[in-house]
C-alpha positions as CSV (number, residue, x, y, z in Angstrom):
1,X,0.0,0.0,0.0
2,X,1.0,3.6,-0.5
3,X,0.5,5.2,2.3
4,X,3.5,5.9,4.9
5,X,2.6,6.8,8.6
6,X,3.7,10.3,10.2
7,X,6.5,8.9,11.4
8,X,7.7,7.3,8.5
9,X,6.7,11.1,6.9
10,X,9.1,13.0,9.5
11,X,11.7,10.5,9.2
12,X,11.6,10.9,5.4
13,X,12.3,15.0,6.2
14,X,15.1,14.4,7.4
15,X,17.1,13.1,4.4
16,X,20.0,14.8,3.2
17,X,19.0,17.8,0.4
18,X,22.9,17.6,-0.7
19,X,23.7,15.2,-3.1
20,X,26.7,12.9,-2.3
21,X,28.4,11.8,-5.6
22,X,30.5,8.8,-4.2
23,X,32.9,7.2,-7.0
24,X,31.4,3.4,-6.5
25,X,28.0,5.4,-7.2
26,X,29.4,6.7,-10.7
27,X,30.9,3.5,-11.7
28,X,27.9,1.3,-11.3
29,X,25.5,4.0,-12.8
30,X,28.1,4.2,-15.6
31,X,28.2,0.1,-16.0
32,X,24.7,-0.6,-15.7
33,X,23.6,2.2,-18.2
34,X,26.4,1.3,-20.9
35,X,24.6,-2.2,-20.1
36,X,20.9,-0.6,-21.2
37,X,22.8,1.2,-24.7
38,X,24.4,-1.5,-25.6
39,X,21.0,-3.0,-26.3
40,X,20.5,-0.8,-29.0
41,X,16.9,-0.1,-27.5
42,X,15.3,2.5,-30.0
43,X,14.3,6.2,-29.2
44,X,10.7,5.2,-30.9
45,X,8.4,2.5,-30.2
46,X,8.5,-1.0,-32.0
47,X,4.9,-1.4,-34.0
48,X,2.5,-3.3,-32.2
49,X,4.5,-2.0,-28.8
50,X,1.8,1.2,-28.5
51,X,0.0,1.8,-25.7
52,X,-3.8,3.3,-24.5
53,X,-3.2,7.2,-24.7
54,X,-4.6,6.6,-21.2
55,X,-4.6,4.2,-18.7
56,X,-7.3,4.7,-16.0
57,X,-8.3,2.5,-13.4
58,X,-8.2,1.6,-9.8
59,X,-5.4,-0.3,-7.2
60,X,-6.8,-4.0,-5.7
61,X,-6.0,-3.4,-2.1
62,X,-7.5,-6.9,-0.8
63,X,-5.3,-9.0,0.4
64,X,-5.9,-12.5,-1.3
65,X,-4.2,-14.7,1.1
66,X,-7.4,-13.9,3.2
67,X,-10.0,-16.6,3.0
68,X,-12.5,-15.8,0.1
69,X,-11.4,-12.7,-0.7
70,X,-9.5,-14.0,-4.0
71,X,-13.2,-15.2,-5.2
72,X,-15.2,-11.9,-4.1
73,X,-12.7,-10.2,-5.8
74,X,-13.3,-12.2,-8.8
75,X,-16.9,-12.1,-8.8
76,X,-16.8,-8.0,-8.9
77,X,-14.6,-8.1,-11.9
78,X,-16.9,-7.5,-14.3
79,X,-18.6,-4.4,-12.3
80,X,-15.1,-2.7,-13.0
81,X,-15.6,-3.6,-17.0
82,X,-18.8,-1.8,-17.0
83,X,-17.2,1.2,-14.5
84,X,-15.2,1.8,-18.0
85,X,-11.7,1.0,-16.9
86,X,-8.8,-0.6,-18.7
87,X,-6.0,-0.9,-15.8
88,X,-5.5,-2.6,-12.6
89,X,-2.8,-2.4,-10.1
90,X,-1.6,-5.1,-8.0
91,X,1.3,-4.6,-5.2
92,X,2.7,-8.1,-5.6
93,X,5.4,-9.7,-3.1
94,X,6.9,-13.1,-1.8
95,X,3.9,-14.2,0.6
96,X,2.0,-16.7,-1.2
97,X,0.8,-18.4,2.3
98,X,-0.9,-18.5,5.6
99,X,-1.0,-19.6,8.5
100,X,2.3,-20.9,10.2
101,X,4.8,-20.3,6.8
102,X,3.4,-17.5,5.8
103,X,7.0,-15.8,4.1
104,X,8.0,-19.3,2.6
105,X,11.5,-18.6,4.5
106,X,14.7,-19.3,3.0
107,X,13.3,-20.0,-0.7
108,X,14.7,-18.2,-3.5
109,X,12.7,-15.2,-4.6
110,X,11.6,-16.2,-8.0
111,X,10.1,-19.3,-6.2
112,X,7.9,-17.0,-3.6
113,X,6.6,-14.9,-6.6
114,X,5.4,-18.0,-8.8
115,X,3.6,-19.5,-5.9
116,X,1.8,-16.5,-5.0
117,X,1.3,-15.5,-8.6
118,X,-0.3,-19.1,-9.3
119,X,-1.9,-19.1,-5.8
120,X,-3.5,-15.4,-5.5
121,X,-3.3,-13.8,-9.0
122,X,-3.6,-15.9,-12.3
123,X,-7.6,-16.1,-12.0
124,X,-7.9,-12.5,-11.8
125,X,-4.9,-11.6,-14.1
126,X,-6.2,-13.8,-16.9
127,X,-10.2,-12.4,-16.7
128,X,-8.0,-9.0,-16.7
129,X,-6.2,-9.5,-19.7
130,X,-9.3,-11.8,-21.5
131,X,-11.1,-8.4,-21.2
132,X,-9.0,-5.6,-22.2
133,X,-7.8,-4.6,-19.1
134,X,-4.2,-3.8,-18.4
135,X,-2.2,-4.7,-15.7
136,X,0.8,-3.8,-13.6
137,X,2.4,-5.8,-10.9
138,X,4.0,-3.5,-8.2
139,X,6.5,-5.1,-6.6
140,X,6.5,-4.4,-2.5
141,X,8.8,-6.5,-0.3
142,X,6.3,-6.1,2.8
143,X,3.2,-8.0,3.3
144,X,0.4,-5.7,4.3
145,X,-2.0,-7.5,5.8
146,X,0.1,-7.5,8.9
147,X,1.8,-5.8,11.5
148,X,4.6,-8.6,11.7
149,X,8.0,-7.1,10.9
150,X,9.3,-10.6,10.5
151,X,6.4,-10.8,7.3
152,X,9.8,-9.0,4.9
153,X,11.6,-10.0,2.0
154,X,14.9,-9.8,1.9
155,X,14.0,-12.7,5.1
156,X,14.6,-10.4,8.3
157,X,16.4,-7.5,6.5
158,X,13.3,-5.7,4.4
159,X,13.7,-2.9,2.6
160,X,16.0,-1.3,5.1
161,X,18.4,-4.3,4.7
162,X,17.9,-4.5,0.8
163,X,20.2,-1.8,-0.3
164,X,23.5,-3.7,1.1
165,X,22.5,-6.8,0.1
166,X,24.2,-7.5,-3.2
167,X,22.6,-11.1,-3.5
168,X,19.1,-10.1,-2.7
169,X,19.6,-6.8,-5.5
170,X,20.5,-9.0,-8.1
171,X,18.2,-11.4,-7.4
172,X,15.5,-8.8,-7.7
173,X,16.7,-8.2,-10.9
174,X,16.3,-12.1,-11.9
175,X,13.2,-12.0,-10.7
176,X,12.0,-9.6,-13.3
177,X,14.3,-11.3,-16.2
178,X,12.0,-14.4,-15.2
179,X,8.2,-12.6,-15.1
180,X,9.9,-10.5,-18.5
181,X,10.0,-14.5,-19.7
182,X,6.4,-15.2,-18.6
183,X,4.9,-12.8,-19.5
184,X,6.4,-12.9,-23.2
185,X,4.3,-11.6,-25.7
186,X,1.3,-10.2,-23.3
187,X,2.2,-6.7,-23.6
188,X,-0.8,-5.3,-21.4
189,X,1.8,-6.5,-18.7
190,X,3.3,-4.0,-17.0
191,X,6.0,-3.9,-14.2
192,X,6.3,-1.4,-11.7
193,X,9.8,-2.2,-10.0
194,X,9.3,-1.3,-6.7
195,X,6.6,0.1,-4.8
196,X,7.2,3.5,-3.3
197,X,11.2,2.5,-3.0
198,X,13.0,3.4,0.4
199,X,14.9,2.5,3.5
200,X,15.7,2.7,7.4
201,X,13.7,5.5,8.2
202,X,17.1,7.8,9.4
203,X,18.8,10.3,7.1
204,X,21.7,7.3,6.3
205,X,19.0,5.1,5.2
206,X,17.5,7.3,2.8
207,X,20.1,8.6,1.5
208,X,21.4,5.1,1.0
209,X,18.2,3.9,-0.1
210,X,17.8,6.9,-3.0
211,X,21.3,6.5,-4.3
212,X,20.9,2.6,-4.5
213,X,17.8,3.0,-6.4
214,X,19.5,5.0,-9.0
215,X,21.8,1.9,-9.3
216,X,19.4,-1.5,-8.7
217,X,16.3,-0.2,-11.4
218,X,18.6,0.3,-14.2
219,X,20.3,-3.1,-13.3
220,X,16.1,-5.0,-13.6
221,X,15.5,-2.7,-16.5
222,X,18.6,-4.3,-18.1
223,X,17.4,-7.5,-16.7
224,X,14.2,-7.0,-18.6
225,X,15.4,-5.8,-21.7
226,X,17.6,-8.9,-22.2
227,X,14.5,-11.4,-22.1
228,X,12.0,-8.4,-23.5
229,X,12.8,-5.0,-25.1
230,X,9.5,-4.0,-25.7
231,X,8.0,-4.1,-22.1
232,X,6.4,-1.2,-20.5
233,X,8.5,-0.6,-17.4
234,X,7.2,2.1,-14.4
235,X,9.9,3.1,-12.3
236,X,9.0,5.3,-9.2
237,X,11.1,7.8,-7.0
238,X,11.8,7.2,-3.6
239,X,9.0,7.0,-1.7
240,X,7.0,7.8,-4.5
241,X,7.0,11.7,-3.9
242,X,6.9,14.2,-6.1
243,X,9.6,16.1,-4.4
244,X,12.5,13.0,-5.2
245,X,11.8,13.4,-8.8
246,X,15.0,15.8,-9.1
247,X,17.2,13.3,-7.4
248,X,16.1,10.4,-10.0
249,X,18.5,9.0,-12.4
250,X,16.3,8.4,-16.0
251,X,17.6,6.3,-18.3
252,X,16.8,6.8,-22.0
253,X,14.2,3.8,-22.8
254,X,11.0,4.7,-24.5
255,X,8.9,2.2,-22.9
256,X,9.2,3.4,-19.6
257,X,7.0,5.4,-17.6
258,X,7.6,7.4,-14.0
259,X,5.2,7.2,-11.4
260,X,4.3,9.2,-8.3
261,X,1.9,9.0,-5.7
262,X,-0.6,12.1,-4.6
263,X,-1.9,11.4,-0.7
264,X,-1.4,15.4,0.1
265,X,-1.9,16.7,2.3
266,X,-1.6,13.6,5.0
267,X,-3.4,15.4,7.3
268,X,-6.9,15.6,5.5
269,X,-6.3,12.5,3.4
270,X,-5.8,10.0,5.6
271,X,-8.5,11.2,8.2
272,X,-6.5,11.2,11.8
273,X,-7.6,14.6,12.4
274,X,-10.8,15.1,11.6
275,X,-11.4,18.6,12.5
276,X,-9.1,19.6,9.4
277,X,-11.8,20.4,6.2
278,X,-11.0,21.0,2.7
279,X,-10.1,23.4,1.4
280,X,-9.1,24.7,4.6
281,X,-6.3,26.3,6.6
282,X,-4.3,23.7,8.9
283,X,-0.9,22.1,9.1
284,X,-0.5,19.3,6.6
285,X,2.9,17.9,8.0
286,X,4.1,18.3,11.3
287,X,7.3,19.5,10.4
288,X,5.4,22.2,8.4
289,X,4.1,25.4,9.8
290,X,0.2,25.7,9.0
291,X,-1.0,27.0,5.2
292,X,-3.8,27.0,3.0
293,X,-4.6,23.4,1.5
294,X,-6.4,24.3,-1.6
295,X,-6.1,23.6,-5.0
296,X,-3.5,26.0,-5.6
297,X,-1.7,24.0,-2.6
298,X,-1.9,20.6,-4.3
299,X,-0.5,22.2,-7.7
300,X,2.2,23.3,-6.1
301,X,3.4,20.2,-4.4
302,X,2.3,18.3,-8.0
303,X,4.7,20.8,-9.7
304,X,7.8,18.7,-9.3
305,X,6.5,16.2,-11.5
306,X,5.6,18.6,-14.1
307,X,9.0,19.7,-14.3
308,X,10.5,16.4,-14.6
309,X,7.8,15.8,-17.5
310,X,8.6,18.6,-19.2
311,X,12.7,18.2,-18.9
312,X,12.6,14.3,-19.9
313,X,9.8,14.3,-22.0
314,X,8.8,11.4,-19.6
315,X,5.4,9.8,-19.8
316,X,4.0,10.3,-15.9
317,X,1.4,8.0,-14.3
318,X,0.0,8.7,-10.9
319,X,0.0,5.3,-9.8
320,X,-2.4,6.1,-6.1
321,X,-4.3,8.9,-4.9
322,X,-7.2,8.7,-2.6
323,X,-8.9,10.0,0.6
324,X,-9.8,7.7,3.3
325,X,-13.4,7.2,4.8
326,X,-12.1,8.1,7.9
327,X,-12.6,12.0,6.6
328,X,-15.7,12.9,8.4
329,X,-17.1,15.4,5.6
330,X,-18.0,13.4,2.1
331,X,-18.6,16.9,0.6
332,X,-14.5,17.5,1.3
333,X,-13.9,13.8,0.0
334,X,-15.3,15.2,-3.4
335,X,-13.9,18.5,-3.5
336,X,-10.4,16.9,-2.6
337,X,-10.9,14.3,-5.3
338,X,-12.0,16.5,-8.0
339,X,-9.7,18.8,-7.7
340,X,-6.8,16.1,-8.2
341,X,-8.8,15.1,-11.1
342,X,-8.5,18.5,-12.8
343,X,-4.9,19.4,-11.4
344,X,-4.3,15.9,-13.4
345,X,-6.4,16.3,-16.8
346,X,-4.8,20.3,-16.7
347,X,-1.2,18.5,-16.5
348,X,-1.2,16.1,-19.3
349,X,-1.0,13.6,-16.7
350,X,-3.6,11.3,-18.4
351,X,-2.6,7.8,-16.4
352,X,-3.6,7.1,-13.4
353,X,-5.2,4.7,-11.0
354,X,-7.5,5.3,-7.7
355,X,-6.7,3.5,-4.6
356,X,-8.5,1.4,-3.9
357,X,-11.5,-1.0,-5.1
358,X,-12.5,-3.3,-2.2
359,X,-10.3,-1.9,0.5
360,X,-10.0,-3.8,3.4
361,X,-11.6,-1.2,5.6
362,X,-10.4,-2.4,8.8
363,X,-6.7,-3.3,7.7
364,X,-5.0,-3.6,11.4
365,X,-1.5,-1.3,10.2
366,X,-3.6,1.9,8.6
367,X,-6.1,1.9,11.4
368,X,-9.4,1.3,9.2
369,X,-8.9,4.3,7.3
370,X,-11.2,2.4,4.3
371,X,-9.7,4.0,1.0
372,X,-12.0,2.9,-2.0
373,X,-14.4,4.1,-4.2
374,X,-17.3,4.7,-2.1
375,X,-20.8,5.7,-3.3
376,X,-19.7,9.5,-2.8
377,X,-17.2,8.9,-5.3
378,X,-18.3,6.7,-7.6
379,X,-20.1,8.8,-10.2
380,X,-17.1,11.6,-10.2
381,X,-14.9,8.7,-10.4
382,X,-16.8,7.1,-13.1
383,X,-17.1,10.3,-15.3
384,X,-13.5,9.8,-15.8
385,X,-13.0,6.2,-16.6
386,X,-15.3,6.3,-19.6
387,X,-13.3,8.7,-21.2
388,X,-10.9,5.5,-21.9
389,X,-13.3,4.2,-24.5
């Protein structure tokens, strides 16, 4: 899930603004991008290769390890063809099971990701695909439908332990190669490499975890493009913010596409504090003093992303947004919602996906906070996914 707590949030403030240029850091950026050129990947896409000018649909946050949730997910599936949408997101990890094994300890990574696939996802995936809907796999290395740190892949380490594990990074790399080799062919696959990338929540571990990123996506991409140069690849920032976009190394592929994720301001979207309305004056962050949230307010923190567009020439999908249930006042749900909506369509920022369909409301790490699309929604929400057709 997208959605890091506010101490996560104040943690993530305090990484480093300066930029430490370390000679290992060069080197490997160097190697792994002379790795992508000399693939002789073209600047213009191979025919057949296009893509939807948009891709608009919704996250699946249900977790399917839960007892019949895979089949009341499946049984809604075809509400979502007649809602008009033509993508799906799934954040997809090593915990195919239950019960007592539940992280499939000590097996190799690829192994984890086939059984849960074949266990959790190839029903839905293959109604997706059998109906013209698109789909991404978003890989996360936590499993959400627990508090448990011991629940991580790398096995004990997580995220935080990932960026100096050279075995785990390159067999996160494999890992794609392999689903690049499955997949073959299907090009409404796509792969999103890591789900809102990051680290120890200290100023080391993000800093370690940003500059590490730059090096391990380029190294999957390549992984990819030796099995499949025609897959459409999303690569987020760290964290998924809109603010890390300046600090993201691009590589020069034309089937990639960079992603962010919109949950601003915290305070209002995720519901904690329900005094705070919308628009409204209030602090968003608490290491912010208190402003105006307003559309203006959400333009400016979308602006980063703009910039990066409009410097790379980089396709942008906003892979979450969403306000939680927990926000007392449904005419502020709305307002907040349509306003991203417009800041988005005004943008050229023509992907994106809502978070979620068929939340589990009372998920026991985000408090019940219930993101969906709930009746209030629904018709707003709606309005937009039939401009796909």
């Amino acid at each position: 899930m997208g959605h890091c707590s506010t101490r996560e949030c104040v943690m993530n403030r305090q990484e480093s603004t300066n930029f430490v240029c370390r000679r290992k850091f060069l080197r490997e950026v160097i190697a792994t991008v002379g790795g992508l050129a000399s693939l002789g990947l073209s600047s213009k896409l191979a025919p057949g290769y296009g893509i939807p000018p948009r891709l608009r649909g919704v996250n699946f946050d249900i977790n399917l390890r839960r007892p019949g949730n895979i089949e009341r997910l499946y049984q809604g599936l075809p509400e979502l063809k007649g809602w008009g949408i033509n993508c799906v997101r799934f954040n997809f990890g090593p915990f195919p099971r239950g019960g007592d094994d539940p992280t499939v300890v000590g097996k190799p990574l690829l192994e984890r990701l086939n059984e849960t696939y074949e266990t959790r996802y190839a029903k839905i995936v293959d109604w997706c695909l059998s109906n013209g809907i698109w789909v991404i796999f978003s890989m996360i290395f936590h499993n959400e439908d627990t508090v448990e740190s011991k629940e991580e892949w790398p096995d004990g380490k997580g995220y935080a332990g990932f960026w100096d594990d050279e075995a785990a990074q390159a067999e996160f790399a494999d890992a794609w190669r392999q689903f690049a080799v499955r997949f073959k062919g299907r090009k409404e696959v796509l792969f999103d490499l890591m789900n809102e990338p990051h680290g120890a929540l200290n100023t080391e571990g993000n800093e370690k975890s940003t500059n590490g990123w730059n090096i391990v996506y380029p190294r999957a991409l390549a992984a990819i493009r030796k099995t499949d140069p025609h897959r459409w690849v999303i690569v987020e920032p760290f964290w998924g913010g809109t603010s890390r976009f300046e600090r993201l190394f691009v590589v020069k592929d034309p089937y990639v596409i960079y992603s962010f994720h919109f949950y601003m301001p915290k305070a209002f979207t995720i519901g904690t504090n329900k005094e705070n309305r919308y628009p409204g004056f209030f602090t968003g962050y608490p290491w912010e003093k208190p402003q105006q949230w307003d559309k203006a307010a959400l333009a400016a923190r979308m602006q980063p992303a703009v910039e990066f567009q409009r410097k790379n020439g980089a396709r942008i999908l906003v892979g979450e947004f969403s306000v939680g249930l927990r926000v007392p006042f449904k005419e502020d749900r709305v307002r907040w919602v349509k306003d991203v909506l417009e800041l988005m369509q005004e943008r050229g920022f023509n992907d994106w996906l809502y978070w979620s369909y068929s939340a589990h409301t009372h998920h026991p790490k985000w408090g019940g906070s219930g993101f969906e699309v709930c009746e209030d929604l629904r018709p707003l929400l709606l309005s937009h996914f039939r401009k796909n057709n």
